[in-house]
C-alpha positions as CSV (number, residue, x, y, z in Angstrom):
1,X,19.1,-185.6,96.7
2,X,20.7,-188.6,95.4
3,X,19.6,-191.9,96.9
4,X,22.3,-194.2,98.8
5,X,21.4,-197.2,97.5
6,X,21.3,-196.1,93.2
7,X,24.7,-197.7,91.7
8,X,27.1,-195.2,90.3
9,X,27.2,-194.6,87.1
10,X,30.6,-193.9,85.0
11,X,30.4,-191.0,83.1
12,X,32.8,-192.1,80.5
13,X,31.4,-195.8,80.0
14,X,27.6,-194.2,79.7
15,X,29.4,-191.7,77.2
16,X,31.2,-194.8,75.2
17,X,27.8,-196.5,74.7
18,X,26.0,-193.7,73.9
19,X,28.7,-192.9,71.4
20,X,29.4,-196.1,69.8
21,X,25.5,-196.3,69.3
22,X,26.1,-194.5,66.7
23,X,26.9,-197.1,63.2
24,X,29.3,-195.0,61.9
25,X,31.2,-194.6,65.3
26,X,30.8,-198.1,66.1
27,X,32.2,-199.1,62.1
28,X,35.1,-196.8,62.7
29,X,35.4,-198.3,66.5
30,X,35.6,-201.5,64.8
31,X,37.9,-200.3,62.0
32,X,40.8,-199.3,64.6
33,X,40.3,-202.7,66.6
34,X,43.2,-203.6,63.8
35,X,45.6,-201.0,64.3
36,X,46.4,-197.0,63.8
37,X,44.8,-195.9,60.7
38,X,44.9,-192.5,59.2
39,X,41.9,-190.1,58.4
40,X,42.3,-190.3,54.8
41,X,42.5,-194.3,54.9
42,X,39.2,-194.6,57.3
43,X,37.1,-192.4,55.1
44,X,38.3,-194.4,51.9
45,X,36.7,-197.6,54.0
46,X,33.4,-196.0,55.1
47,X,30.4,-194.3,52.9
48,X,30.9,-191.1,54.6
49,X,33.2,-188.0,54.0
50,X,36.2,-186.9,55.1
51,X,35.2,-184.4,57.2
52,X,32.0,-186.7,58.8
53,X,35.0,-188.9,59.9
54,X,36.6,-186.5,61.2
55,X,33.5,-185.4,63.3
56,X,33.0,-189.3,64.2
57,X,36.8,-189.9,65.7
58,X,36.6,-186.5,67.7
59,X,33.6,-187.9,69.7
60,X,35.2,-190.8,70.3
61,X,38.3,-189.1,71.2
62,X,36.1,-186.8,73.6
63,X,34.4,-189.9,75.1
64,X,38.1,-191.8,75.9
65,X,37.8,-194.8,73.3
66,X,40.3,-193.1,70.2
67,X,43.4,-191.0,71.0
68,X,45.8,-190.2,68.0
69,X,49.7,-189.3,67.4
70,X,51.2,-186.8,65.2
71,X,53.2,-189.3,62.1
72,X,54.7,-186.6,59.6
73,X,52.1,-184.4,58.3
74,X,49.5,-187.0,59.3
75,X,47.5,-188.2,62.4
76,X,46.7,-191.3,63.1
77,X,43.9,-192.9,65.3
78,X,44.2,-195.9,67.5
79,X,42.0,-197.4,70.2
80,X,42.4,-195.7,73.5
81,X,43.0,-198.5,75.8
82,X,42.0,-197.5,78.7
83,X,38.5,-196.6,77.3
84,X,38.4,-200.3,75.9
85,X,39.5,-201.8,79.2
86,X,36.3,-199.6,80.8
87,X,33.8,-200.9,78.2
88,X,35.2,-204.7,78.7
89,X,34.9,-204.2,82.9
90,X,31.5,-202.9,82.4
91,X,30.4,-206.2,80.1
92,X,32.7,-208.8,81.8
93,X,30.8,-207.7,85.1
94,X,27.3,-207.4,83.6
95,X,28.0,-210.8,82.3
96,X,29.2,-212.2,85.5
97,X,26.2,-211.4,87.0
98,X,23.8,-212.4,84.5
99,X,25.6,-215.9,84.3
100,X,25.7,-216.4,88.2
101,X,21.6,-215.6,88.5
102,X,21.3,-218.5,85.7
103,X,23.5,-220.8,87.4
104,X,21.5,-220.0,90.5
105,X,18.1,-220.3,89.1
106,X,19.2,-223.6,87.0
107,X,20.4,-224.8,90.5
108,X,17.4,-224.3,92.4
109,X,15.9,-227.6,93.4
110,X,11.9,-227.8,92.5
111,X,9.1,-228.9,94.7
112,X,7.3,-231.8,94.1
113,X,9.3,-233.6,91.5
114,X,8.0,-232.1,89.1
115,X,11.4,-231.0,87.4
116,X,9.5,-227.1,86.6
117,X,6.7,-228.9,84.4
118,X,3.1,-227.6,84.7
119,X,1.1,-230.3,85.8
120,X,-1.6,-231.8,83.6
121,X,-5.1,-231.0,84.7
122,X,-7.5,-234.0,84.6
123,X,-11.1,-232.5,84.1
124,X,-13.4,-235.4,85.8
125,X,-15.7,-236.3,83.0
126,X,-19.5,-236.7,83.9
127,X,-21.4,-239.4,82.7
């Protein structure tokens, strides 16, 4: 049984992170940030193979971040915008909230003028 109160989680957006944890991904992710590339042109940019890009941009494709096009003989990759727009919501609103507790926290006014310093303890000396 599923509790009522756990937030839901997006299948897809878990499915991007876990994917782009991955350095090559996340180099190729980064790669097609400027625009459709070919499979033959990323592999030329990145220590891997062919073939190991190939693997990398159909995992990406399978998590919603790449989709490609048929150019000719060749495909190219691009970043699937929709799959960016989820990672961006999912950061912009982690942000958000993160920011507003800081604000709130910063905000907070502190007892006893002491502007969240510890006080000094004074140790009573005997003579």
């Amino acid at each position: 049984m599923v509790r009522a109160n756990l937030p839901l989680v997006d299948a897809y957006l878990q499915a991007g992170l876990d994917a782009l944890a991955d350095s090559t991904r996340m180099a190729i992710f980064h790669k097609l940030s400027g625009g459709p590339i070919a499979v033959n042109e990323l592999a030329r940019m990145l220590p891997v193979t062919r073939p190991a890009v190939s693997q990398h941009l159909k995992v990406l494709k399978d998590v919603g971040l790449v989709s490609d096009t048929k150019t000719g003989t060749r495909r190219l990759y691009q970043l699937d915008p929709e799959g960016v727009a989820r990672l961006r919501a999912h950061f912009d609103q982690m942000w958000t909230r993160a920011l507003g507790a800081f604000q709130e926290t910063v905000e907070k006014p502190t007892g006893g003028g002491s502007h969240g310093k510890p006080g000094r303890s004074t140790r009573s000396k005997s003579v």
